[in-house]
N, C-alpha and C positions, 0 to 999 in steps of 0.2 A: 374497472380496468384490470385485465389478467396481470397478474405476477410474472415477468418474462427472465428472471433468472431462473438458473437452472442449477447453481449452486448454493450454498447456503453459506450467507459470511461470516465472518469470527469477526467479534471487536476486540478491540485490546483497551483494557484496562490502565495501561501504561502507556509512557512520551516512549517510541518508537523512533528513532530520528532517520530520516529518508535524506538524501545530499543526491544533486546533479551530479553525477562525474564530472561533466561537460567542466565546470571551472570549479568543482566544487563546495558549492554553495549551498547552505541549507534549503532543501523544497518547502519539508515539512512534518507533520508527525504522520504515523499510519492510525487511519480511524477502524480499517476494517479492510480485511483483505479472503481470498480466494486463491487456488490455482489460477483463474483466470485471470486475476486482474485486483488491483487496491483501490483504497479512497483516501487522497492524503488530505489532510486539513494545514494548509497553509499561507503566509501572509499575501502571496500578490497572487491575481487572476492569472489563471493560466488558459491559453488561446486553444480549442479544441482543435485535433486532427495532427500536432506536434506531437514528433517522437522523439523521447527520454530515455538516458540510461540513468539506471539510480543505484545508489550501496542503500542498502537497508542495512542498520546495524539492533543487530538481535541486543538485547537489554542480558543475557547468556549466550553460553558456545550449545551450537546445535549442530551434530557431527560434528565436535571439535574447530567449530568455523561460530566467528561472529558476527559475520557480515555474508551477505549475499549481493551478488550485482546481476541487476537484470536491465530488460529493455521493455519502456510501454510505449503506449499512444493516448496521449489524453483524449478522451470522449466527451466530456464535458465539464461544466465549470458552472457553480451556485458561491454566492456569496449568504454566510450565515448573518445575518444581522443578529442574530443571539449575540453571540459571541466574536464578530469579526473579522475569523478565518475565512477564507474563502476556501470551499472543500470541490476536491479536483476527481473525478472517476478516467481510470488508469486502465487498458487493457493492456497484457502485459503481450510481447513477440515472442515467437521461437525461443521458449523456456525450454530450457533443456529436461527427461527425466531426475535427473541428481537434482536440480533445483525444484520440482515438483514437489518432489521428496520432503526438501528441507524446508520449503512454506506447509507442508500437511505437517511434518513435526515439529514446526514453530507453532501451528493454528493451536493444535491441540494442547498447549502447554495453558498452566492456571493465570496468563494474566489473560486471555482469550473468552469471552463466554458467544454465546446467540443473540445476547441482546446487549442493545446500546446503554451501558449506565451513565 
């Protein structure tokens, strides 16, 4: 089966914590993310084709900002039997440039590599 991303994703090394705005509540951590779009790993199934706002809060300040808030749509949903998360794939909406910005200088920073540890 061909490879149909077209970007290439950072994992993080680190608990990332991702919160619903909607009431606040923890989603989940970030496993790996993109301009386009994240993977969050967290406790209950989430229903595909729902849109999300979420604060991702940076573990540091990037542009003097620790948090970002955006808008996805879940695409889909696996539950890891590893481990027990259920890891969610997140296309992200109408991201603005300034936020492009700030997930390419978040990606690139040392808790980030190309492969999953």
């Amino acid at each position: 089966m061909a490879e149909r991303r077209k970007l290439k994703r950072r994992y993080t090394s680190e608990y990332v914590n991702i919160f619903d705005e909607s009431g606040g509540d923890l989603a989940g951590h970030l496993d790996n993310i993109t301009t386009e779009g994240m993977m969050i790993a967290g406790n209950k199934p989430v229903e595909p084709g729902k849109n999300y706002k979420f604060r991702v809060i940076f573990p540091f300040k990037v542009d003097d900002r620790k948090h970002i808030v955006l808008s996805a749509t879940s695409m889909w949903c696996n539950q890891d039997d590893s481990n027990g998360f259920c890891e969610t794939g997140y296309k992200f909406q109408s991201v603005s440039f300034d936020i492009i910005d700030r997930i390419q200088k978040f990606a690139r920073e040392s808790i980030f590599s190309d492969e999953r540890k």
